[in-house]
The first five atom37 places (N, CA, C, CB, O) and aatype in JSON, in Angstrom:
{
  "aatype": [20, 20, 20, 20, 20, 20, 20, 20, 20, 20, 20, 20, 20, 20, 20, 20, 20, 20, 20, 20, 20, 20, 20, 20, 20, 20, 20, 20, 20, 20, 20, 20, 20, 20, 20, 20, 20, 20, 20, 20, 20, 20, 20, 20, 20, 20, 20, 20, 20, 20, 20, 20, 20, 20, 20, 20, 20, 20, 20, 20, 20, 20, 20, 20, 20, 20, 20, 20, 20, 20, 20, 20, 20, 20, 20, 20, 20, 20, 20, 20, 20, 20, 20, 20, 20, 20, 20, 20, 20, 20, 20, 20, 20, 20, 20, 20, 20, 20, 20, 20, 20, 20, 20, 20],
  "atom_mask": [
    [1, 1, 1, 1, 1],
    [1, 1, 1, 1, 1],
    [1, 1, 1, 1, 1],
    [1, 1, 1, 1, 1],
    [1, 1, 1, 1, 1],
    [1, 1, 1, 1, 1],
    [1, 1, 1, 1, 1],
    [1, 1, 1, 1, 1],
    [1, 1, 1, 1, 1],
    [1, 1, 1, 1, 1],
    [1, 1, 1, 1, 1],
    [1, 1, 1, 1, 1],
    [1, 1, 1, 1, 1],
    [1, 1, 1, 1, 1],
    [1, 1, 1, 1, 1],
    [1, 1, 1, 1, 1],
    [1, 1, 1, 1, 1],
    [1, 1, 1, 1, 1],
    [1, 1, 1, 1, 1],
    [1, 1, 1, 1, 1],
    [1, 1, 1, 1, 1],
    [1, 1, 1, 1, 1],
    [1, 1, 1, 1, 1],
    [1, 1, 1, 1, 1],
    [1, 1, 1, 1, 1],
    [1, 1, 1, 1, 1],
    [1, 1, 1, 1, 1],
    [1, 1, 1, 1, 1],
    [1, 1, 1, 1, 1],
    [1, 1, 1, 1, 1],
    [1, 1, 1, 1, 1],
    [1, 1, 1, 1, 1],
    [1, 1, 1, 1, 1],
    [1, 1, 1, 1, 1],
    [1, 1, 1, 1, 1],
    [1, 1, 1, 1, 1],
    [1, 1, 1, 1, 1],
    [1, 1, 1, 1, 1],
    [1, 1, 1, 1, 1],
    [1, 1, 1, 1, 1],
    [1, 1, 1, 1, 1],
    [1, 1, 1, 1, 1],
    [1, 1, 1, 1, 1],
    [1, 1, 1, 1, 1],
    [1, 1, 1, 1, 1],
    [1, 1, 1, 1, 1],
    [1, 1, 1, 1, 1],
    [1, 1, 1, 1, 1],
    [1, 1, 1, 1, 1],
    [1, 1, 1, 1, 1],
    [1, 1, 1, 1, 1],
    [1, 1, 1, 1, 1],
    [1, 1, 1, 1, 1],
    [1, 1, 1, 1, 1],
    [1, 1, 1, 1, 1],
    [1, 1, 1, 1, 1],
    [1, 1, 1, 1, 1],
    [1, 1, 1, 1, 1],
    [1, 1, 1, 1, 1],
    [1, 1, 1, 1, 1],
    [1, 1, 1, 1, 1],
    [1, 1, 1, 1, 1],
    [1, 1, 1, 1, 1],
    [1, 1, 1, 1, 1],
    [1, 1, 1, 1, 1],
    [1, 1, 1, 1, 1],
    [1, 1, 1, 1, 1],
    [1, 1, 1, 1, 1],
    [1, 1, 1, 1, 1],
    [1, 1, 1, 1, 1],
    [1, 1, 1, 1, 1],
    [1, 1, 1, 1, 1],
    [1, 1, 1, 1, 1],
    [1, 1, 1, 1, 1],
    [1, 1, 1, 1, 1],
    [1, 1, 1, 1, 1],
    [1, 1, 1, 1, 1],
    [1, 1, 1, 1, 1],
    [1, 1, 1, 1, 1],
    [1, 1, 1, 1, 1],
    [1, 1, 1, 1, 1],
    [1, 1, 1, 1, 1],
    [1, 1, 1, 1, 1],
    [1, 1, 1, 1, 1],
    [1, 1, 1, 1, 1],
    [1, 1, 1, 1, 1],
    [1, 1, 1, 1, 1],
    [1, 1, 1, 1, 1],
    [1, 1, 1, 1, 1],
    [1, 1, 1, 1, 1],
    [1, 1, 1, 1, 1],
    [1, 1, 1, 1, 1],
    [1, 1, 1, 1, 1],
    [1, 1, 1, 1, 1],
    [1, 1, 1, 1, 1],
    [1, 1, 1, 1, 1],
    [1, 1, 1, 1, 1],
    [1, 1, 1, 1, 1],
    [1, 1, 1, 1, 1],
    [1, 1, 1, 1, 1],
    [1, 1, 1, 1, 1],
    [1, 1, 1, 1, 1],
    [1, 1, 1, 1, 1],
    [1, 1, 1, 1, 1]
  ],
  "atom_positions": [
    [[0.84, -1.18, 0.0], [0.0, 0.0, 0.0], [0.88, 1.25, 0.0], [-0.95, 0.0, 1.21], [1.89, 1.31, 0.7]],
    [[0.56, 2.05, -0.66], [1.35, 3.56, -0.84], [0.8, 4.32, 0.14], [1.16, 4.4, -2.31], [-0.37, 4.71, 0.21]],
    [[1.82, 4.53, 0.98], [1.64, 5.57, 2.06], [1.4, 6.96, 1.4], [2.94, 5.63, 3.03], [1.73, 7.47, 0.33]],
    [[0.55, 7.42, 2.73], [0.49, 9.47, 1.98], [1.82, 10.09, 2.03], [-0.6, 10.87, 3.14], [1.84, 11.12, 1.35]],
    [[2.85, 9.84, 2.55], [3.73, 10.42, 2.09], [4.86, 10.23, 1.33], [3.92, 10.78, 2.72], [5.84, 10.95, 1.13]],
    [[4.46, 8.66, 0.77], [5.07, 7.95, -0.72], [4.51, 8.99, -1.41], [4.51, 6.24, -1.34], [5.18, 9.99, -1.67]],
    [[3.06, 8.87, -1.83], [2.25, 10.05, -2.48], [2.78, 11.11, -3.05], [1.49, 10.63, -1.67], [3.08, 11.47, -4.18]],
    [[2.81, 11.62, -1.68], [3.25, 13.46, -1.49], [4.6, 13.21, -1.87], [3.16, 14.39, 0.32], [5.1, 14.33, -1.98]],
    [[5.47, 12.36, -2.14], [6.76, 12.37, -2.56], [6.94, 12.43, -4.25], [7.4, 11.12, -1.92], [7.6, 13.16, -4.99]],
    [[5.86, 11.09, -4.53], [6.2, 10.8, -5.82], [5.16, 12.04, -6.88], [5.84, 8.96, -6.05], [5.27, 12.0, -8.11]],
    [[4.15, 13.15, -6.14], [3.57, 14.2, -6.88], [4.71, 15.26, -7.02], [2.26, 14.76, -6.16], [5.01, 15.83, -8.06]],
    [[5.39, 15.46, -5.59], [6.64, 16.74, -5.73], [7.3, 15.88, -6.95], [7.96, 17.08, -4.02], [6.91, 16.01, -8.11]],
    [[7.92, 15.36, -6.72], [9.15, 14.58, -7.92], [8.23, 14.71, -9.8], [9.41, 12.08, -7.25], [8.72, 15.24, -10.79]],
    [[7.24, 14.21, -9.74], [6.54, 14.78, -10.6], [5.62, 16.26, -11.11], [6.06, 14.05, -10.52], [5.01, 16.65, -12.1]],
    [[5.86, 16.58, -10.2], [5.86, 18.23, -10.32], [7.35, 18.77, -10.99], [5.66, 18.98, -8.6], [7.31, 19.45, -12.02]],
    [[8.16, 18.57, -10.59], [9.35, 18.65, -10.67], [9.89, 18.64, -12.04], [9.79, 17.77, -9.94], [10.3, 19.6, -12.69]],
    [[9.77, 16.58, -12.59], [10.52, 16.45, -13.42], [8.84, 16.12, -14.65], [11.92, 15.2, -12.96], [9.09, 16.17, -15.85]],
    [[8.24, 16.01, -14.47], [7.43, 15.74, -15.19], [6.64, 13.82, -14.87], [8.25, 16.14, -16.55], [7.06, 12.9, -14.16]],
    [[5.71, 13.91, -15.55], [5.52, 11.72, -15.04], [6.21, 10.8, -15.47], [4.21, 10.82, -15.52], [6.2, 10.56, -16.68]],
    [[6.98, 10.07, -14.61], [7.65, 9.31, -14.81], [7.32, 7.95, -15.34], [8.14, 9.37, -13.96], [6.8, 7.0, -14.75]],
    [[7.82, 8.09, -16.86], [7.44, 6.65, -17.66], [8.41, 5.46, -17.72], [7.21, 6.95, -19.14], [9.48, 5.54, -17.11]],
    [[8.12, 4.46, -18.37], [9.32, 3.45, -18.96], [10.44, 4.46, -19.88], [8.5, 2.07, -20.15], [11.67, 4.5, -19.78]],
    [[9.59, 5.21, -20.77], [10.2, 5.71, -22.12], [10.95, 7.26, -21.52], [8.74, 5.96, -23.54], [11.88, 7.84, -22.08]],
    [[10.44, 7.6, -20.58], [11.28, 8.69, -19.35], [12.66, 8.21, -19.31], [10.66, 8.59, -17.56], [13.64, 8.55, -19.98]],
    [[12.48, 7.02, -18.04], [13.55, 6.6, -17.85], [14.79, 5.99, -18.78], [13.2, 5.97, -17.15], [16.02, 5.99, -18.64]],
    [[14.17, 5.62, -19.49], [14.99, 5.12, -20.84], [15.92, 5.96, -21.3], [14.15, 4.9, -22.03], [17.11, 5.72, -21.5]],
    [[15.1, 7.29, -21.49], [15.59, 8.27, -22.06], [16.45, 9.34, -20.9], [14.4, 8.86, -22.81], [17.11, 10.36, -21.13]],
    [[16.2, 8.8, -19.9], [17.26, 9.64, -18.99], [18.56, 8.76, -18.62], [16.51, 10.16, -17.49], [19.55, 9.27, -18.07]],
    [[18.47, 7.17, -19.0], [19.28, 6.38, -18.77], [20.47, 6.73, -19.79], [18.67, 5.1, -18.78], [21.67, 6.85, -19.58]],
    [[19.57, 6.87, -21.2], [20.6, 6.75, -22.32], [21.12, 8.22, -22.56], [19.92, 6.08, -23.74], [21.81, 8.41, -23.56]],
    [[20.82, 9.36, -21.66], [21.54, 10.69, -21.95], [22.11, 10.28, -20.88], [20.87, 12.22, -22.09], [23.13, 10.83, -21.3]],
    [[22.54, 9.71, -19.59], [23.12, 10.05, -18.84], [24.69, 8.8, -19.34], [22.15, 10.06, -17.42], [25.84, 8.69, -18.9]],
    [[24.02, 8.16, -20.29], [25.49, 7.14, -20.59], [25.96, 7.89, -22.12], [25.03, 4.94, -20.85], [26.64, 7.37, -23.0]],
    [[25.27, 9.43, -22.12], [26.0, 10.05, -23.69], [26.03, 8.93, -24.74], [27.81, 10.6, -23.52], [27.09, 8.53, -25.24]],
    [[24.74, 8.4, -25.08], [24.56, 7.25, -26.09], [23.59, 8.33, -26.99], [23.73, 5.54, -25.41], [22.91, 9.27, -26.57]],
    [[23.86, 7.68, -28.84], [22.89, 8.11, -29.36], [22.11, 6.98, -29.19], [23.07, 8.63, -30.58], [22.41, 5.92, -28.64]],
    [[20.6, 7.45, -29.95], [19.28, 6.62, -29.79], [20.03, 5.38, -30.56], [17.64, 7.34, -30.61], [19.76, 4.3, -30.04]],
    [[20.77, 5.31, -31.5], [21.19, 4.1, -32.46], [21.87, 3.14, -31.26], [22.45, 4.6, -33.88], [21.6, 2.03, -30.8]],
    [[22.81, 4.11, -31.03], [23.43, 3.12, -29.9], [23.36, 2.4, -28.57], [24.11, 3.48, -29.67], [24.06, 1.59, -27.96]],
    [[21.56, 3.38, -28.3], [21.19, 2.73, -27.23], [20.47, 1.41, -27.73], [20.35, 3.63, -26.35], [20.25, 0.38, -27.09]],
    [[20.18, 1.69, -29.02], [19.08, 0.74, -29.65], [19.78, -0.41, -30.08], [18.27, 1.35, -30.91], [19.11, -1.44, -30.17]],
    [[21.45, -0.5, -30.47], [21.89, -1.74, -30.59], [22.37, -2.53, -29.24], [22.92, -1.64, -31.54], [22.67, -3.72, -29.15]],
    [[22.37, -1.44, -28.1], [22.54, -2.27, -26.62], [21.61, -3.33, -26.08], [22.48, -1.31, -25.51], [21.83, -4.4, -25.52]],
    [[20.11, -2.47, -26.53], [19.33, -3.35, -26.18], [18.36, -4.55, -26.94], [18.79, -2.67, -25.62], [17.55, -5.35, -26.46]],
    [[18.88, -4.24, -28.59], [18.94, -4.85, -29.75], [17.45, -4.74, -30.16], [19.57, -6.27, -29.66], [16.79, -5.76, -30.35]],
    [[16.85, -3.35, -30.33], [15.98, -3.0, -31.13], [16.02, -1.98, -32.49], [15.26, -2.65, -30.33], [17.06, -2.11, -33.12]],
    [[15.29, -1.22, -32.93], [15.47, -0.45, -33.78], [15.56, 1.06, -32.97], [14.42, -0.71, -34.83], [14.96, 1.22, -31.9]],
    [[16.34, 2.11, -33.57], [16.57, 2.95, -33.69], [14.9, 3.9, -33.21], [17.31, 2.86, -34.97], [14.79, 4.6, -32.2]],
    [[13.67, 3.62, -34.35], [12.7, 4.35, -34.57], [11.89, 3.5, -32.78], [11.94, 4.11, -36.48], [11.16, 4.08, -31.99]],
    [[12.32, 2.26, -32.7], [11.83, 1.94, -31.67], [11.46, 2.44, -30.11], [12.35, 1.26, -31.72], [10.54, 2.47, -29.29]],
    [[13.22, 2.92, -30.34], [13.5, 3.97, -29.32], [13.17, 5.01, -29.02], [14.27, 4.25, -29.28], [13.17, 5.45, -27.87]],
    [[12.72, 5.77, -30.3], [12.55, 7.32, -30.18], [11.27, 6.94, -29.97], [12.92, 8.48, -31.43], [10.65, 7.83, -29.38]],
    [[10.47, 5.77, -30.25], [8.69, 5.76, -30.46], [8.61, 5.94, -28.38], [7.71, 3.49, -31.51], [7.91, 6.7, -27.71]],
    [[9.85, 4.66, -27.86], [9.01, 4.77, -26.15], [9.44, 5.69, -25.67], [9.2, 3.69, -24.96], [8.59, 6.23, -24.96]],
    [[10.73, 6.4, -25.7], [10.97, 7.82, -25.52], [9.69, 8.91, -25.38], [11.79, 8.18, -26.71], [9.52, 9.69, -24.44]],
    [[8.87, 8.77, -26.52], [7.89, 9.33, -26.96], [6.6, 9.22, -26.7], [7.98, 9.22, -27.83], [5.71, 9.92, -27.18]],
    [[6.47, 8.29, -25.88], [5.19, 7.36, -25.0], [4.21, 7.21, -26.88], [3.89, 8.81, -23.07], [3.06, 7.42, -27.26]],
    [[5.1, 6.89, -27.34], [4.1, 6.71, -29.09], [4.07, 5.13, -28.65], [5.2, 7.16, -31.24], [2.96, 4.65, -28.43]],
    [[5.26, 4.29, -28.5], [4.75, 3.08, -27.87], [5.12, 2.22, -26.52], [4.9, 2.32, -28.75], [5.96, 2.6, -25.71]],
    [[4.41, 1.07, -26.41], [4.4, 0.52, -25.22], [5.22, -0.73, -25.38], [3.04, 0.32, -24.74], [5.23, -1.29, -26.48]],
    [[5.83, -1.15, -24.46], [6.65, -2.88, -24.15], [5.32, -3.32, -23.21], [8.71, -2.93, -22.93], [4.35, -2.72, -22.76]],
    [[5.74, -4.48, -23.17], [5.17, -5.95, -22.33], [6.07, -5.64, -21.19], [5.48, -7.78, -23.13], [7.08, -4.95, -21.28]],
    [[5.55, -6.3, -19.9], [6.17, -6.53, -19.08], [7.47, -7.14, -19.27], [5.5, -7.02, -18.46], [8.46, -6.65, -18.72]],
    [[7.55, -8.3, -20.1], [8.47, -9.53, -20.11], [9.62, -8.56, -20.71], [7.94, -11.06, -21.14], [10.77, -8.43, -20.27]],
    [[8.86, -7.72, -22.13], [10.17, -6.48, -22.52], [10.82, -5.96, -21.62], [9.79, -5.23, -23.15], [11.98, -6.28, -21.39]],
    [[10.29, -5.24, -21.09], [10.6, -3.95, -20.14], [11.72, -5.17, -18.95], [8.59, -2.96, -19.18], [12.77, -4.66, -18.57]],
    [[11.48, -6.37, -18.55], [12.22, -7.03, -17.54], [13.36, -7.52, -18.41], [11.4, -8.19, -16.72], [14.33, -7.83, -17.72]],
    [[13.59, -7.73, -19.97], [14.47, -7.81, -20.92], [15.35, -6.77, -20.87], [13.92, -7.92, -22.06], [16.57, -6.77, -20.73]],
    [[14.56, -5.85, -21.02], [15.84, -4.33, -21.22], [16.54, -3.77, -19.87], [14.94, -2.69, -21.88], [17.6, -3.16, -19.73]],
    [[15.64, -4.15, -19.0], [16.19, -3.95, -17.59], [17.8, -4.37, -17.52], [15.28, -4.92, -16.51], [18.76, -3.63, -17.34]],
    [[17.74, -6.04, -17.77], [18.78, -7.17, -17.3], [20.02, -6.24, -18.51], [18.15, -9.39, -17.75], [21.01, -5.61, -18.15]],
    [[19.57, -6.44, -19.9], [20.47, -5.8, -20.64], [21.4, -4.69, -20.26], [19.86, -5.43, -21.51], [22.6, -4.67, -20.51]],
    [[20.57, -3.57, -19.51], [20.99, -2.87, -18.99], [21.76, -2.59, -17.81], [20.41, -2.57, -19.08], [22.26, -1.48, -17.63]],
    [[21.92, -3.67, -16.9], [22.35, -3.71, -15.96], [21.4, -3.57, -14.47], [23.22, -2.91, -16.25], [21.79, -3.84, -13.34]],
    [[20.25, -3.14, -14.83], [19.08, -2.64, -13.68], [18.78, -3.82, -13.33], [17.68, -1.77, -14.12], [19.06, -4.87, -13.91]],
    [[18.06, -3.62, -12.11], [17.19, -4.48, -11.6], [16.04, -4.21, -12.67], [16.88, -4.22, -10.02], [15.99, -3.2, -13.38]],
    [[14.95, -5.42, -12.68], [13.78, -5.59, -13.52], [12.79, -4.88, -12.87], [13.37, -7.0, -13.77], [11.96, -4.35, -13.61]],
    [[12.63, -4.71, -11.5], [11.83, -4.04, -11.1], [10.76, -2.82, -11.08], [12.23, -4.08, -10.73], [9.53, -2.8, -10.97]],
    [[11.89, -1.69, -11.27], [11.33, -0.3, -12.03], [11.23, -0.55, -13.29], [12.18, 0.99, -11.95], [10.5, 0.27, -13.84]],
    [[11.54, -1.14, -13.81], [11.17, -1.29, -15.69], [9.66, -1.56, -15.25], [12.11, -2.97, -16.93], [8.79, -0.71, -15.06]],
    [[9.52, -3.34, -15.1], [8.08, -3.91, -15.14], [7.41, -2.75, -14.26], [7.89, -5.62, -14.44], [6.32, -2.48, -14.76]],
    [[7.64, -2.0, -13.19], [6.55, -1.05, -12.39], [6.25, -0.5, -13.44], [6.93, 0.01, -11.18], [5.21, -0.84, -14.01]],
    [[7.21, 0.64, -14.05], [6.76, 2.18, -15.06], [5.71, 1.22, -16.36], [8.81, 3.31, -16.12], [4.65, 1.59, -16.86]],
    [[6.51, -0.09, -16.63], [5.71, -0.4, -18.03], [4.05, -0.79, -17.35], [6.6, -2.04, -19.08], [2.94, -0.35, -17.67]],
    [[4.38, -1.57, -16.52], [2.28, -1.77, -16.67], [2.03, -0.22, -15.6], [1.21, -4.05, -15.4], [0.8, -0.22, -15.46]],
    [[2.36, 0.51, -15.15], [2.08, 1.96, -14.93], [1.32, 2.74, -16.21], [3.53, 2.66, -14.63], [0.24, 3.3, -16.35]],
    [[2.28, 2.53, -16.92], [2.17, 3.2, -18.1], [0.68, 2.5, -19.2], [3.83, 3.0, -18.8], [-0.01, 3.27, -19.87]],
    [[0.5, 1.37, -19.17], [-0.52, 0.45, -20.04], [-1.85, 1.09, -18.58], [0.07, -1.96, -20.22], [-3.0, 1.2, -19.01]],
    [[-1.72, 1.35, -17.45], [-2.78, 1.72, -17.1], [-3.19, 2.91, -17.08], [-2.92, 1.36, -16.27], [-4.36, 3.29, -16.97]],
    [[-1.79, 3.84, -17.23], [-2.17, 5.51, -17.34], [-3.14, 5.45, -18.73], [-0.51, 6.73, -17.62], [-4.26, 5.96, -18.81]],
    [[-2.39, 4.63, -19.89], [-3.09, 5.02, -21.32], [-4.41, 5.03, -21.46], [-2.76, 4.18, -22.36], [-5.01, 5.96, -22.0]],
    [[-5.17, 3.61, -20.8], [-5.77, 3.39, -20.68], [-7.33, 4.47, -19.77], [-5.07, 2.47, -20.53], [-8.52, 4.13, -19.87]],
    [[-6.9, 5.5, -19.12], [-7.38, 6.28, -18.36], [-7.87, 5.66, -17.31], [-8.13, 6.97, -18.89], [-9.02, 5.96, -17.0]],
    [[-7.21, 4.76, -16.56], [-7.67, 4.07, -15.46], [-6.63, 4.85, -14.13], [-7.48, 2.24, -15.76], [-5.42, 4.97, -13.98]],
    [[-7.64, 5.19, -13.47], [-7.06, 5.65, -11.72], [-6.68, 4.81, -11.19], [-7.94, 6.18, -10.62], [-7.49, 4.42, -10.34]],
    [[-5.51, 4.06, -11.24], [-5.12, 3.33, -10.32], [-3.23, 3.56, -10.41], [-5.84, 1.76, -10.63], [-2.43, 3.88, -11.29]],
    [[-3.14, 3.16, -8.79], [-0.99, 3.52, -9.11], [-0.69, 1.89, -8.7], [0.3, 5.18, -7.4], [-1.38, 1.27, -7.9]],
    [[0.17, 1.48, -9.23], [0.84, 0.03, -9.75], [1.84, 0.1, -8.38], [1.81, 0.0, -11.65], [2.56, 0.96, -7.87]],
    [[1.43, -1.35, -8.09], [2.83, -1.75, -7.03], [2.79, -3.24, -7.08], [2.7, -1.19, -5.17], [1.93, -4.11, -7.24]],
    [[4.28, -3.17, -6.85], [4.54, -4.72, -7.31], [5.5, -5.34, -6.19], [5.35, -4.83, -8.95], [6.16, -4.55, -5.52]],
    [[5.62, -6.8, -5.93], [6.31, -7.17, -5.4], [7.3, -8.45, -5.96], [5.65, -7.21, -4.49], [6.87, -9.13, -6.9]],
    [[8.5, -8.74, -5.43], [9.01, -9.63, -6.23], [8.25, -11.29, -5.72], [10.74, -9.44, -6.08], [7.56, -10.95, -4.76]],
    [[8.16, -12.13, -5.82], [7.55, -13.15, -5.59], [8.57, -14.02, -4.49], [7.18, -13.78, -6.98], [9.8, -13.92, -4.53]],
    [[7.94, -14.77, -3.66], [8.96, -15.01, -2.55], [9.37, -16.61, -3.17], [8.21, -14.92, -0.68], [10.21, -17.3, -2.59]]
  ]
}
């Protein structure tokens, strides 16, 4: 359960930087490693236009993706799979915030 002041944390931070997506983070991952989109796109072995599309919230990954590009990347799978079905429920216009746990 998301505490009120998880909440009140994760609205400032989004006040801030704007809503935090899969295609956000992606895109703050791959400016902060000074990659072009090509080169982030052969790291994680998609296309080029692929990249700029989730960058762009133009498209969406699967969970199983988003836990693919994670590992590629070096991340934990965790925040990937959160932001991606986050994101399939924002589109959707459904009020609800995503929390996940790893399975014991």
């Amino acid at each position: 359960m998301i505490t009120k002041k998880t909440k009140e944390s994760l609205d400032f931070l989004e006040k801030l930087s704007g809503k935090l997506t899969l295609g956000s983070l992606l895109l703050s991952i791959r400016c902060g490693e000074e990659m072009t989109q090509e080169q982030f796109a052969r790291k994680i072995g998609v296309s080029k236009q692929y990249i700029s599309d989730l960058e762009h919230s133009r498209r969406f990954v699967s969970p199983k993706a988003a836990a693919h590009y994670a590992k590629k990347l070096g991340y934990s799978p965790h925040q990937f799979v959160k932001l991606c079905l986050q994101d399939m429920i924002d589109r959707d216009g459904l009020n609800f915030i995503i929390e996940i746990e790893d399975a014991a």
